[in-house]
Backbone of each chain as ProteinMPNN parsed JSONL, in Angstrom:
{"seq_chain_A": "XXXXXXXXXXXXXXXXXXXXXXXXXXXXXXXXXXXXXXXXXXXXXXXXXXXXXXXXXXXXXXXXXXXXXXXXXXXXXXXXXXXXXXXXXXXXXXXXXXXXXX", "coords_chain_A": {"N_chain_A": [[-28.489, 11.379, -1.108], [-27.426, 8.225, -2.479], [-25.406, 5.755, -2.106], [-22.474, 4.606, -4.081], [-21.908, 1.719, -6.087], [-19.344, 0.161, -7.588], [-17.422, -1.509, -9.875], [-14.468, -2.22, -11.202], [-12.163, -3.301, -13.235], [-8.85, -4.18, -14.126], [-6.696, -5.253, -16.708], [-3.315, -6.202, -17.177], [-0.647, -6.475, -19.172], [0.859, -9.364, -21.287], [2.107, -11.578, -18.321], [3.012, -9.22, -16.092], [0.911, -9.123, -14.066], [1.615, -9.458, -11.474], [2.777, -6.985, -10.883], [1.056, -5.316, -11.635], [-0.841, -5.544, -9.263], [0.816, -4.584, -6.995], [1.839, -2.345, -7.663], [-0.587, -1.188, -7.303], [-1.883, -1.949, -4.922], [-0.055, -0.523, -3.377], [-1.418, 1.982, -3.698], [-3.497, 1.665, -1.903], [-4.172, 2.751, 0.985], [-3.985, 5.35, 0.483], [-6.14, 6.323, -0.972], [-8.255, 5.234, 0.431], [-8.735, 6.635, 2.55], [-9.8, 8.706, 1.508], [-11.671, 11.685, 1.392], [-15.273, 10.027, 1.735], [-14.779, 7.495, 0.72], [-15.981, 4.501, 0.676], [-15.164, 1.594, 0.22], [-12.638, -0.327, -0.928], [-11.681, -2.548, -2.493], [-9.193, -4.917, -3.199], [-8.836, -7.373, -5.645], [-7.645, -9.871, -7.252], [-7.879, -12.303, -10.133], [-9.285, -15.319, -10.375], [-7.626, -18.318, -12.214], [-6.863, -15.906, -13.878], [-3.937, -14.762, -14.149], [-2.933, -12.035, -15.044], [-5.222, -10.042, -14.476], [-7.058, -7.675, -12.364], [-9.395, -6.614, -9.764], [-11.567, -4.123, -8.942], [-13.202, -3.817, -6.085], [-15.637, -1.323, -5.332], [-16.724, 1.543, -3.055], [-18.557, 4.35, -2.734], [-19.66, 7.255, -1.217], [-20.978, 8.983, -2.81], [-21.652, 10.508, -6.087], [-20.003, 12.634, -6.089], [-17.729, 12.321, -4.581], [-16.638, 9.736, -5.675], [-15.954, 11.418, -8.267], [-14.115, 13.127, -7.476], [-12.076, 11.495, -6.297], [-11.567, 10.313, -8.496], [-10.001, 12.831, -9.845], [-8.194, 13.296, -7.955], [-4.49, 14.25, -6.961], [-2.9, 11.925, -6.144], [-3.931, 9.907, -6.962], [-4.169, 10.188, -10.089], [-1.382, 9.986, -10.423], [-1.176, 6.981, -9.58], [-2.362, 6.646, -12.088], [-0.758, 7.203, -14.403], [1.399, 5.699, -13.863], [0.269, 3.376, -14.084], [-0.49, 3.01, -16.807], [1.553, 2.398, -17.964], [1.774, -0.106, -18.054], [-0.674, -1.833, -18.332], [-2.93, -3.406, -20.553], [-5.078, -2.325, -21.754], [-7.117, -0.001, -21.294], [-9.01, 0.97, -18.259], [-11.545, -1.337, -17.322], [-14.512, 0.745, -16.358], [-16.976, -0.123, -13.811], [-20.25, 2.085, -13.412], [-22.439, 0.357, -10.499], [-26.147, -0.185, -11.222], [-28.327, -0.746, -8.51], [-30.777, -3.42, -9.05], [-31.855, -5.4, -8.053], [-31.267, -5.878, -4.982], [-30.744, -8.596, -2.787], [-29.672, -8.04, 0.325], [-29.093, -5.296, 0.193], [-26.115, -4.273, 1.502]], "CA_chain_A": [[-27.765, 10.808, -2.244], [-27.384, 6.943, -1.619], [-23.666, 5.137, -2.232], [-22.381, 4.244, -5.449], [-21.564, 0.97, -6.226], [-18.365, 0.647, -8.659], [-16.34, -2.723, -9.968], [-13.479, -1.419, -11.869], [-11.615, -4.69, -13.715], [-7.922, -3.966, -14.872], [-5.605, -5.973, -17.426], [-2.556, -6.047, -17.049], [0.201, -6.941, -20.048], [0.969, -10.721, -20.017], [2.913, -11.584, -17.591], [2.77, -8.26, -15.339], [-0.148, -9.122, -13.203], [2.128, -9.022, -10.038], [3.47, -5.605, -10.957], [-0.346, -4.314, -11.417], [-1.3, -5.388, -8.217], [1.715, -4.163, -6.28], [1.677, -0.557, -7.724], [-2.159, -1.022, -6.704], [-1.687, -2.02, -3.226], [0.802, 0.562, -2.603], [-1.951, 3.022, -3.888], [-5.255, 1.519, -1.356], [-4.457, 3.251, 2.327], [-4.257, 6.812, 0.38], [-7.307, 5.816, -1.556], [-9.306, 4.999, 1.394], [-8.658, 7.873, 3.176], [-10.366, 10.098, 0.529], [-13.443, 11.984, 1.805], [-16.489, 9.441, 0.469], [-14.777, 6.099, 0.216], [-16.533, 3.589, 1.875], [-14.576, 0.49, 0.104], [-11.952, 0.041, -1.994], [-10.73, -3.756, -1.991], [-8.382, -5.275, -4.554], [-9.082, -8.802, -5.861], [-7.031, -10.729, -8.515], [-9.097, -12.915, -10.731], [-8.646, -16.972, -10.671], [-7.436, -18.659, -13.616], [-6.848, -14.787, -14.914], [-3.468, -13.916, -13.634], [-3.485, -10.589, -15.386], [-6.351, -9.1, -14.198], [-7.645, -7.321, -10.949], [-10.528, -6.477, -9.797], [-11.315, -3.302, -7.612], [-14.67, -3.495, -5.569], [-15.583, 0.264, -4.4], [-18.116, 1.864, -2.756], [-18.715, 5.402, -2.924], [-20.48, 7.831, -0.712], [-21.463, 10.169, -3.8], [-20.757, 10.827, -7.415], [-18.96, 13.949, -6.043], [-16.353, 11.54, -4.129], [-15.997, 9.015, -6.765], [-15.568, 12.474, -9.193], [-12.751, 13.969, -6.512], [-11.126, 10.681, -6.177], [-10.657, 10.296, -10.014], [-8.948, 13.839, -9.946], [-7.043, 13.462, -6.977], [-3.22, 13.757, -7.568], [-2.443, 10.742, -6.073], [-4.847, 8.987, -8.36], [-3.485, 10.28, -11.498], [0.041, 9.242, -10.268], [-1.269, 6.168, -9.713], [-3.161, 6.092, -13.314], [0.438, 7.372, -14.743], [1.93, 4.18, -13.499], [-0.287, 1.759, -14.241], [-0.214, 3.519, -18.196], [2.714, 1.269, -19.325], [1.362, -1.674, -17.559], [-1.669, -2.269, -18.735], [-2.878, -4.431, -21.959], [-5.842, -2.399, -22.137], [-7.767, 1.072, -20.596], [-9.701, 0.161, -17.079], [-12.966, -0.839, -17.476], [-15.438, 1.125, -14.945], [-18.542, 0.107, -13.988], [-21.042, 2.116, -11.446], [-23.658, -0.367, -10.884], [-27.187, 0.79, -10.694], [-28.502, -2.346, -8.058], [-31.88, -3.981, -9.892], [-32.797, -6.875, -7.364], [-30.395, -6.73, -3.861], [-31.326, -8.69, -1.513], [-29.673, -7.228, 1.383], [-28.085, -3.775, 0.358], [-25.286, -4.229, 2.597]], "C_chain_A": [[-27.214, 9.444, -1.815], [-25.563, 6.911, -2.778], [-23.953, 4.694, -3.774], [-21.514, 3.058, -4.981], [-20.47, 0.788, -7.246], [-17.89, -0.915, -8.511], [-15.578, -1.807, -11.399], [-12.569, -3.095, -12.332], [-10.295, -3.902, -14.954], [-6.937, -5.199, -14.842], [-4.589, -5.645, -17.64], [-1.557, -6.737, -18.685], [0.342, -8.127, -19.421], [2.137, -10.707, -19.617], [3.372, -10.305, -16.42], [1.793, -7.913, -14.151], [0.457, -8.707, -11.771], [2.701, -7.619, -9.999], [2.629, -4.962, -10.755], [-0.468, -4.784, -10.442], [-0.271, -4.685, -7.149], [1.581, -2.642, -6.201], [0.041, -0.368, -7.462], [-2.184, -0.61, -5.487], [-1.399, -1.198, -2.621], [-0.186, 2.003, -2.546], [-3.436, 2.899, -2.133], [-5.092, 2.489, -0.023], [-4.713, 5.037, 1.521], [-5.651, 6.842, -0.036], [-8.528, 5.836, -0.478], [-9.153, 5.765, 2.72], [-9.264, 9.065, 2.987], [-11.584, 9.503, 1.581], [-14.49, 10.302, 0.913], [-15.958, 8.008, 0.503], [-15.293, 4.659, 1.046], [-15.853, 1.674, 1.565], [-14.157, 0.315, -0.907], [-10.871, -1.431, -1.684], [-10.058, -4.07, -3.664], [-8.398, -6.561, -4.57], [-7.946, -9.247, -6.948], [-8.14, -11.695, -8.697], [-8.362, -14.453, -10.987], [-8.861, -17.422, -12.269], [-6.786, -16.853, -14.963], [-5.975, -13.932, -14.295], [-2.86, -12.735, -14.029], [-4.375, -9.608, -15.294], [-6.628, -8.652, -12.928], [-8.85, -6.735, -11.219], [-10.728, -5.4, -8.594], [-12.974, -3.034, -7.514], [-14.411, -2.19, -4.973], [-17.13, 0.759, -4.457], [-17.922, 3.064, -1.852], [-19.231, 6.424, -2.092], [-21.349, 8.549, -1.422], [-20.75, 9.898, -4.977], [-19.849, 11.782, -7.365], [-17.858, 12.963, -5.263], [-15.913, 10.535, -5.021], [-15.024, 10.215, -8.045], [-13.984, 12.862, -8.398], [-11.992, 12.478, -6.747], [-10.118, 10.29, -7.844], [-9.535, 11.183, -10.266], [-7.981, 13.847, -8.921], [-5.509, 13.054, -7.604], [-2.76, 12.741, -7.734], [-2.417, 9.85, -6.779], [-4.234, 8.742, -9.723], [-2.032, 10.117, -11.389], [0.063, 8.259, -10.616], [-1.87, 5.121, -11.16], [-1.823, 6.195, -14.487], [1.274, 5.638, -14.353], [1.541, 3.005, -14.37], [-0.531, 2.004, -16.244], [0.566, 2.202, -18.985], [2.235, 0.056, -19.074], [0.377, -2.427, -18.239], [-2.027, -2.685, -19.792], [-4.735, -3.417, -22.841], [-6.576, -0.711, -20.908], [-8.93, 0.195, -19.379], [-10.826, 0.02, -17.897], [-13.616, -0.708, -16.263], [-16.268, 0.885, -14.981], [-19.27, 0.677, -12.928], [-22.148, 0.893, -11.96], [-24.905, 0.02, -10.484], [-27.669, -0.849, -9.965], [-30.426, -1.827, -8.827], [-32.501, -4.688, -8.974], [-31.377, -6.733, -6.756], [-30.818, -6.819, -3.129], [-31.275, -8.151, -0.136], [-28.585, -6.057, 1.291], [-27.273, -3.753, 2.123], [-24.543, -2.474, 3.016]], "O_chain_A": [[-26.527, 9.445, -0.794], [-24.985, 7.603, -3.616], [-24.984, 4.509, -4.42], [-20.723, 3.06, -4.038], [-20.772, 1.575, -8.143], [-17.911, -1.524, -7.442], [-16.061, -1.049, -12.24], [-12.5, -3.941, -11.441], [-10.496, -3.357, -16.039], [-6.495, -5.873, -13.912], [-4.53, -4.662, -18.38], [-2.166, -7.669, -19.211], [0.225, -8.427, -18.233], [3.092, -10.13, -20.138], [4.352, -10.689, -15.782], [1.776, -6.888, -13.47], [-0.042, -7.844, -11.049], [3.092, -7.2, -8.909], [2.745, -4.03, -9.959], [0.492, -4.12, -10.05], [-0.93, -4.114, -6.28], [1.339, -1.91, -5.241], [-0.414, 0.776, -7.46], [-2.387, 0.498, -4.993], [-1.95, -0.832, -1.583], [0.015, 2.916, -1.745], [-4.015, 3.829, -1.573], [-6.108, 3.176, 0.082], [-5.538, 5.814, 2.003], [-6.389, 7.499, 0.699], [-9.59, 6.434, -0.656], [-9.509, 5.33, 3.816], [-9.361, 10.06, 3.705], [-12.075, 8.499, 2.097], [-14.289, 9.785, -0.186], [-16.848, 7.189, 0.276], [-14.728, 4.061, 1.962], [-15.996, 0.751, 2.367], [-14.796, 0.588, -1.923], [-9.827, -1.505, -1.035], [-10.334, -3.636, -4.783], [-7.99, -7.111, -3.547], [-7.434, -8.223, -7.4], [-9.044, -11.948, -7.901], [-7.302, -14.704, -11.56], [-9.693, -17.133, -13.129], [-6.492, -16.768, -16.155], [-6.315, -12.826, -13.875], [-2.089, -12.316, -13.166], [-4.353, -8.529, -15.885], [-6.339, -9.55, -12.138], [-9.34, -6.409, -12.3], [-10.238, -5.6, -7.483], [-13.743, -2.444, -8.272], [-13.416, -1.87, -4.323], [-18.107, 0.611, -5.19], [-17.414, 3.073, -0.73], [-19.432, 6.969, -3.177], [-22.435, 8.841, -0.922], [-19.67, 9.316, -5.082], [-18.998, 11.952, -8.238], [-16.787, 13.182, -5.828], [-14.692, 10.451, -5.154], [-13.914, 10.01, -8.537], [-12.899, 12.79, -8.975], [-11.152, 12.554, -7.643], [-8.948, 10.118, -8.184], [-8.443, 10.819, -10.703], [-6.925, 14.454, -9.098], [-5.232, 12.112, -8.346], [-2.277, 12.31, -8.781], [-1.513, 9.136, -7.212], [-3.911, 7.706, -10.305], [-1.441, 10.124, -12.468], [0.774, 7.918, -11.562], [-1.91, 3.911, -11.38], [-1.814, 5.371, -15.402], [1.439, 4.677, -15.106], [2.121, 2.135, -15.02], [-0.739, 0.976, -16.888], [0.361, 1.467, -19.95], [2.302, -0.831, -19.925], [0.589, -3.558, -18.678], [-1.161, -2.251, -20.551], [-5.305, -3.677, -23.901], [-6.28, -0.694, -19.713], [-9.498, -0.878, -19.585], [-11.173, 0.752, -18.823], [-13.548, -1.494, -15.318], [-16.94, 1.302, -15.924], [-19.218, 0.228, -11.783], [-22.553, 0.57, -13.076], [-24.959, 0.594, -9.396], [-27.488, -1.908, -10.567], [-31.014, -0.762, -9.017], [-33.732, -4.675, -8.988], [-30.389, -7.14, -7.366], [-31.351, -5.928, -2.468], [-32.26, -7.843, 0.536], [-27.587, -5.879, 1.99], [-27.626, -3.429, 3.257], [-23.789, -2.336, 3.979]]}, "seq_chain_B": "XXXXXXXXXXXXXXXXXXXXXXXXXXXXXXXXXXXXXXXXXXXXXXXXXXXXXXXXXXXXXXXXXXXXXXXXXXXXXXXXXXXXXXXXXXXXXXXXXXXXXX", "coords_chain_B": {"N_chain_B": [[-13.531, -24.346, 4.576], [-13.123, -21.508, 2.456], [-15.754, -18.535, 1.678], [-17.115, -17.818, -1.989], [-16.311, -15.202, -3.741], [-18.188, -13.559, -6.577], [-17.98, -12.231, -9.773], [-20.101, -11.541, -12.262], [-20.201, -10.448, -15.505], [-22.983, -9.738, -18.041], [-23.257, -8.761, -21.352], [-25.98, -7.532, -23.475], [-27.444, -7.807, -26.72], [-27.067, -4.873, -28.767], [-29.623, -2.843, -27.706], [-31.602, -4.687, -26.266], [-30.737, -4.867, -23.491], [-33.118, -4.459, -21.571], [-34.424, -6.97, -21.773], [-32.697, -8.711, -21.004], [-32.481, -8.126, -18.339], [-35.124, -8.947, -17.5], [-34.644, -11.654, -17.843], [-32.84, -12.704, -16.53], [-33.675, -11.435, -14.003], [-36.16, -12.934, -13.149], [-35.305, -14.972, -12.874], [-33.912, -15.034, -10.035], [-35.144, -15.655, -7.702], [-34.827, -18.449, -7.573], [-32.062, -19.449, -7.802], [-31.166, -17.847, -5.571], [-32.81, -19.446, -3.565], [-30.832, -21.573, -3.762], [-28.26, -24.604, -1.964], [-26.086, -22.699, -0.825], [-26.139, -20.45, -1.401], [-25.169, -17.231, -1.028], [-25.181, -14.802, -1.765], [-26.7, -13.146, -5.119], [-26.809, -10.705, -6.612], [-28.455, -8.378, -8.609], [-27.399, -6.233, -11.017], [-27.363, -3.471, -13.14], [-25.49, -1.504, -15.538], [-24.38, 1.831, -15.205], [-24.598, 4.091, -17.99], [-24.397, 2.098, -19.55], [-26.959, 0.825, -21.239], [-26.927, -1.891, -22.314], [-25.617, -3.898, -21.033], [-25.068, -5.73, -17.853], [-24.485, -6.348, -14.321], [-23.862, -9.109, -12.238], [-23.634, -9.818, -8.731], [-21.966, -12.017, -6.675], [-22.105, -14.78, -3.876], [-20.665, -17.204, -3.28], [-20.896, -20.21, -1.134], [-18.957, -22.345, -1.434], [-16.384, -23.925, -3.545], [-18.169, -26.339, -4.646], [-20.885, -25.338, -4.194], [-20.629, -23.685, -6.055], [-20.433, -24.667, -8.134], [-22.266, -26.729, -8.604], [-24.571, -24.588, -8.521], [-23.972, -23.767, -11.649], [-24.317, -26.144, -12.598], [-26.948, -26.771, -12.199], [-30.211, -27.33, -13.456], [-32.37, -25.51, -13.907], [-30.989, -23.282, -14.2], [-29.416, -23.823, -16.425], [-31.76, -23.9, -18.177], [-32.032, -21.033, -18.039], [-29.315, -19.717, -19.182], [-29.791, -21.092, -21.799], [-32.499, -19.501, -22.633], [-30.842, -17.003, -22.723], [-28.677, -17.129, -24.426], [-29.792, -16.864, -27.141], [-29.895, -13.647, -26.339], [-27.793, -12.703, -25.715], [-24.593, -10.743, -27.105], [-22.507, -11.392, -26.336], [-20.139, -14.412, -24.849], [-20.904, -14.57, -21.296], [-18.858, -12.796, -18.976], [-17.214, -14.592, -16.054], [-16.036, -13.884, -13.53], [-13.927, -14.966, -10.777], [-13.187, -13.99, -7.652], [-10.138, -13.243, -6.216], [-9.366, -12.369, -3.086], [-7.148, -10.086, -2.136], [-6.103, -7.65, -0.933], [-8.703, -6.776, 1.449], [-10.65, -4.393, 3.165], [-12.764, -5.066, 5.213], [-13.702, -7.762, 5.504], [-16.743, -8.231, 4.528]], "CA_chain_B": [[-13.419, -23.541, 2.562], [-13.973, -20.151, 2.371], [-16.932, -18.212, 0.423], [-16.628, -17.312, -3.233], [-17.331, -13.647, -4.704], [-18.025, -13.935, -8.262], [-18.846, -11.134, -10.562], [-20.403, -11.988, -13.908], [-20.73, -9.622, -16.677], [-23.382, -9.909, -19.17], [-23.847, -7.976, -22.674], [-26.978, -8.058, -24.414], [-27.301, -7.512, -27.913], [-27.922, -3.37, -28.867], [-31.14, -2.4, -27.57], [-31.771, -5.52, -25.256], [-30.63, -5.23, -22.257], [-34.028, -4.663, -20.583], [-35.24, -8.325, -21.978], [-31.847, -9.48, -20.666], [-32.698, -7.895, -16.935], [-35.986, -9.447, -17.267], [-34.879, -13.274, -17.846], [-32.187, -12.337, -15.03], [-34.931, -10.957, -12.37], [-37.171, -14.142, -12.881], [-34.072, -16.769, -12.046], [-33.265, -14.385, -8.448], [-35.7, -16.199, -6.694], [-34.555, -19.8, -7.853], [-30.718, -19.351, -7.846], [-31.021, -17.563, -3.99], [-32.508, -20.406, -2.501], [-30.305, -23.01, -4.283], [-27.581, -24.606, -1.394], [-25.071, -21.692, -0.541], [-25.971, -19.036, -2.577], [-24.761, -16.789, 0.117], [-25.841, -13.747, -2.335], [-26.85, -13.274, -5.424], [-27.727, -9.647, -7.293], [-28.628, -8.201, -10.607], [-27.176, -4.524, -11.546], [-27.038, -2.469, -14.584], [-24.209, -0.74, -15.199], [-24.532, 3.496, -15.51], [-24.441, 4.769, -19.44], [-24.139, 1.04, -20.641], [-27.897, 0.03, -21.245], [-27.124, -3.184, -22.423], [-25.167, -4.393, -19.789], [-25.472, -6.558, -16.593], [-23.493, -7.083, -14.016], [-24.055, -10.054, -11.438], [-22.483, -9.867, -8.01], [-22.285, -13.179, -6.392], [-21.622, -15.135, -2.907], [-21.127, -18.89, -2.884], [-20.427, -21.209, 0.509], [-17.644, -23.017, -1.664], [-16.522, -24.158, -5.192], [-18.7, -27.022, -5.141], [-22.078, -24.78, -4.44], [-20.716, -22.57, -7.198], [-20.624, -25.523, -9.684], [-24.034, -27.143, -8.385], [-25.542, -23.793, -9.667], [-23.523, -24.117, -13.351], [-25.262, -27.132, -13.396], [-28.882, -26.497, -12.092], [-31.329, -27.762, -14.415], [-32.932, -24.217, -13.645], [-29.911, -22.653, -14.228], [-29.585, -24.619, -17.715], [-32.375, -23.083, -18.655], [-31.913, -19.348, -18.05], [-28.354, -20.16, -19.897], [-30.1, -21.226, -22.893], [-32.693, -18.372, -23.062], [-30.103, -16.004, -22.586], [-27.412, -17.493, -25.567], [-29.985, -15.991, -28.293], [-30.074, -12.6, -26.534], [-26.225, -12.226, -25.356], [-23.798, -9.808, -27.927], [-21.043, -12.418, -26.366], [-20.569, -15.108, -24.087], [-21.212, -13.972, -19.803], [-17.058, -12.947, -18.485], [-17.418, -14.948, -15.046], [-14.667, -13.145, -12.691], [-13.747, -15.582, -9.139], [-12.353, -13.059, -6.96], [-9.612, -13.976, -4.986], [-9.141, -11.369, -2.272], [-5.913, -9.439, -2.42], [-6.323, -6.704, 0.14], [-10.145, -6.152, 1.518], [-10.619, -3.988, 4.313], [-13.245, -5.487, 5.939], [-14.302, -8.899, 4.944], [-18.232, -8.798, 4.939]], "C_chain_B": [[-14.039, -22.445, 3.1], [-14.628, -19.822, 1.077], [-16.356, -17.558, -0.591], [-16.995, -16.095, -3.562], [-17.047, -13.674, -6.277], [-18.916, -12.59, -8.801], [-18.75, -11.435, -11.882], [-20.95, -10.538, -14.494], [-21.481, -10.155, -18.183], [-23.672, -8.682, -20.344], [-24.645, -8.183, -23.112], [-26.403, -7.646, -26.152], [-27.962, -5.551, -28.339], [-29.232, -3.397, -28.649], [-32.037, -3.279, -26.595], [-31.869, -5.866, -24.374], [-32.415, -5.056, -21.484], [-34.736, -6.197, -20.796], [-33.719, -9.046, -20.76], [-31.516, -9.576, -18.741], [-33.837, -8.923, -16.439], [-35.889, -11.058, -17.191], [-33.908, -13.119, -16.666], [-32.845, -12.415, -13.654], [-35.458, -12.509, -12.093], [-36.131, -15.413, -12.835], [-33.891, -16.506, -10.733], [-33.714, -15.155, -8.138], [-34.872, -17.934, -6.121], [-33.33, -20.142, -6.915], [-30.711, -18.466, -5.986], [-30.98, -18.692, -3.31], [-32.0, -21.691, -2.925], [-28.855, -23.169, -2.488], [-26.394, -23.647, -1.574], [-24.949, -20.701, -1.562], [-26.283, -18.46, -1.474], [-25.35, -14.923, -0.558], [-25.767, -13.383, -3.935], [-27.503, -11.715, -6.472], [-27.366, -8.858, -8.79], [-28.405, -6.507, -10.317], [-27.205, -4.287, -12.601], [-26.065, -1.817, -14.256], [-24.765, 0.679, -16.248], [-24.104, 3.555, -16.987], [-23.867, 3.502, -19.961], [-25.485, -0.007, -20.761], [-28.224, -1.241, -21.42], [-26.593, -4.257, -21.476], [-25.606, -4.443, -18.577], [-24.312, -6.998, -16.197], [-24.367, -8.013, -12.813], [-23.295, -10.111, -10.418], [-23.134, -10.453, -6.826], [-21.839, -13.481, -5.379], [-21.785, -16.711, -3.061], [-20.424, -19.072, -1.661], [-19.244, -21.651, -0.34], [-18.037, -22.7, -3.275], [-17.414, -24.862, -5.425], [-20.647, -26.429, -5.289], [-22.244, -23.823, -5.705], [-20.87, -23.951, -8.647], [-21.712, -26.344, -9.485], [-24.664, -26.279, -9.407], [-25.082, -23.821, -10.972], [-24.633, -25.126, -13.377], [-27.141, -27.453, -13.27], [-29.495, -26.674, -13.087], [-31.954, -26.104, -14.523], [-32.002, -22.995, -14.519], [-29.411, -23.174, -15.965], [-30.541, -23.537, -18.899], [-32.51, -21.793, -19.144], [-30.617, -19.422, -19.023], [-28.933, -20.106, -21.278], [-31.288, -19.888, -23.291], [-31.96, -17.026, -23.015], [-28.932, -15.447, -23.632], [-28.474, -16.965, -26.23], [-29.732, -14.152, -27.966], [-28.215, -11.781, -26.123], [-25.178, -11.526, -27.011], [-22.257, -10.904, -27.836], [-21.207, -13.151, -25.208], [-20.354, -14.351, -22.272], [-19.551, -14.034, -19.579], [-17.54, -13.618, -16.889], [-16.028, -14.365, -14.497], [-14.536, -14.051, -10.977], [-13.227, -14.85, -9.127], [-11.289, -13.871, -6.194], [-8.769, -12.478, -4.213], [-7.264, -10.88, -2.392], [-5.826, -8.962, -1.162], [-8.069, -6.145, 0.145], [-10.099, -5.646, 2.836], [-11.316, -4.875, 5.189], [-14.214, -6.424, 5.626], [-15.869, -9.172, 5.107], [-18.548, -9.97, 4.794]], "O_chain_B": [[-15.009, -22.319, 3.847], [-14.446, -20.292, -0.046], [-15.362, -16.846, -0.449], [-18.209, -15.929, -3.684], [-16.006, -13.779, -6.924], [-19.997, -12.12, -8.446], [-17.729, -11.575, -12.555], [-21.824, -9.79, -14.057], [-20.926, -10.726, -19.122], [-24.358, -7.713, -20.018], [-24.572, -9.345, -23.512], [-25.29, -7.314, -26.56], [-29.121, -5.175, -28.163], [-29.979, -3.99, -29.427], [-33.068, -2.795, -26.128], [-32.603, -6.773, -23.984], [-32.634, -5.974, -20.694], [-35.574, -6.555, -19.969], [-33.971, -9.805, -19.824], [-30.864, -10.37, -18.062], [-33.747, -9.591, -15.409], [-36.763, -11.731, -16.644], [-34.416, -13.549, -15.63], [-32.665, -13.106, -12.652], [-35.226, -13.147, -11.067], [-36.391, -16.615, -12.767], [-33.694, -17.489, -10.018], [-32.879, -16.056, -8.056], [-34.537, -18.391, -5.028], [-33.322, -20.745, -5.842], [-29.818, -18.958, -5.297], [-30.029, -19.151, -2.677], [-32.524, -22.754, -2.595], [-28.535, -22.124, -1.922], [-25.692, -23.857, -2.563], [-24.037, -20.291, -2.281], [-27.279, -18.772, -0.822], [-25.813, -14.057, 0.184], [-24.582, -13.273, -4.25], [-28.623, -11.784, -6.979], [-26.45, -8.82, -9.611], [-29.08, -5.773, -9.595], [-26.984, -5.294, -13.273], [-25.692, -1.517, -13.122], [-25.263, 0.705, -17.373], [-23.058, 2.938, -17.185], [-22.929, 3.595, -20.753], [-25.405, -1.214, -20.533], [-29.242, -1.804, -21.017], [-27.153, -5.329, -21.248], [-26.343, -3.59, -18.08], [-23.425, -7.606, -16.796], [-25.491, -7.62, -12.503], [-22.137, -10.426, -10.695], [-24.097, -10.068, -6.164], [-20.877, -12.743, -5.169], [-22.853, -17.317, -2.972], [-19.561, -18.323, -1.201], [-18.226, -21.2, 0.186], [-18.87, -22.07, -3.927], [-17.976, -24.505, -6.46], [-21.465, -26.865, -6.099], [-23.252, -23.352, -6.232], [-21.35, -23.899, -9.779], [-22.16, -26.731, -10.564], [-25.114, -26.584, -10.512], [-26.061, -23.933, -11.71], [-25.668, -25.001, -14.031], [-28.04, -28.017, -13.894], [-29.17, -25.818, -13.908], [-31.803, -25.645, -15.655], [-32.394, -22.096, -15.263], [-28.933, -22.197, -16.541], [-30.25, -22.832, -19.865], [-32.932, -21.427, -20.242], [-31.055, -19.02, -20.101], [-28.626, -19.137, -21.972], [-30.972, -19.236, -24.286], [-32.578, -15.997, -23.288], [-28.432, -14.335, -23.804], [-28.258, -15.802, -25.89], [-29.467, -13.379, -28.887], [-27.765, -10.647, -26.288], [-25.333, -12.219, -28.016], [-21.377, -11.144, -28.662], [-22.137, -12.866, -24.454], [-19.467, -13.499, -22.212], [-18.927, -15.048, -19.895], [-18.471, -12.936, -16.459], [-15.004, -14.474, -15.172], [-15.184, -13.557, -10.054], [-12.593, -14.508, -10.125], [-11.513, -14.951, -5.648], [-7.869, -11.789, -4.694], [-6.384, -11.643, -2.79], [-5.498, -9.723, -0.252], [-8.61, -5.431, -0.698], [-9.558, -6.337, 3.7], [-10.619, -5.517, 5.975], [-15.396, -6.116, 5.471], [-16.268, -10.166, 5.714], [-19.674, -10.35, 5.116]]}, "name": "protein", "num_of_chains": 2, "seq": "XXXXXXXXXXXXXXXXXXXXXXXXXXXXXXXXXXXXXXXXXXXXXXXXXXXXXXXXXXXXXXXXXXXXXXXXXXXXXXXXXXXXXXXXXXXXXXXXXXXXXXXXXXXXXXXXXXXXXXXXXXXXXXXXXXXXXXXXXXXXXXXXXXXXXXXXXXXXXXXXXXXXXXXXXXXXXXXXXXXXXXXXXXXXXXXXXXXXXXXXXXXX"}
């Protein structure tokens, strides 16, 4: 079962961008501890300071699946509830043309 | 200067996306070996057929705005505005917390 690729892009209410990344941050060492996670970085987006951006990369659909349910997770999805301007959007990506599957 | 990660999202129009992979695929070659296209790949995104995502490496800003303006790059642009649902979201990352900077 090869890795899943995932970009996950959350909006934050305006003016709250530093609040969503903070209650992010605080979430990544538990995060990347889960069985399966092979990368789980947090970007902010230029010119778009309301938004983040979470590159992740998966071992399985069963560790992306566990990580969604994990408590922590849904603490962390509880949180970020009032914050947000808008429901995440997830994407897995299926790769088409990579040159060097890193 | 450090390198750019850029993730572009494209929409086709219902029912499209595979024309919209196909004018995609046939730019890879171009847009790779343009100066500092550091990487360059075409995904689909899982249970959203029309969608494309793009996930990008430039050497700087100025290799990232060379390719905007590529004559080549022009091109694919313009066959792409009849088949797009809306215009491409371009996302600059700017690193937050990444574990391990590939």
């Amino acid at each position: 079962m090869s890795a899943l690729d995932v970009v996950a892009t959350l909006e934050a209410q305006e003016g709250r961008g530093d609040e969503l990344v903070a209650v992010l941050q605080a979430s990544l060492a538990t995060v990347r501890a889960e069985d399966g996670c092979l990368r789980y970085d947090l970007h902010r987006v230029r010119r778009r300071p309301d938004e983040v951006v979470m590159v992740e990369r998966w071992a399985s659909v069963d560790a992306l699946k566990a990580h969604g349910a994990a408590e922590h997770f849904q603490r962390t999805s509880a949180q970020l509830a009032d914050l947000l301007a808008a429901p995440p959007v997830v994407r897995v990506l299926e790769a088409v043309d990579v040159a060097d599957p890193a």
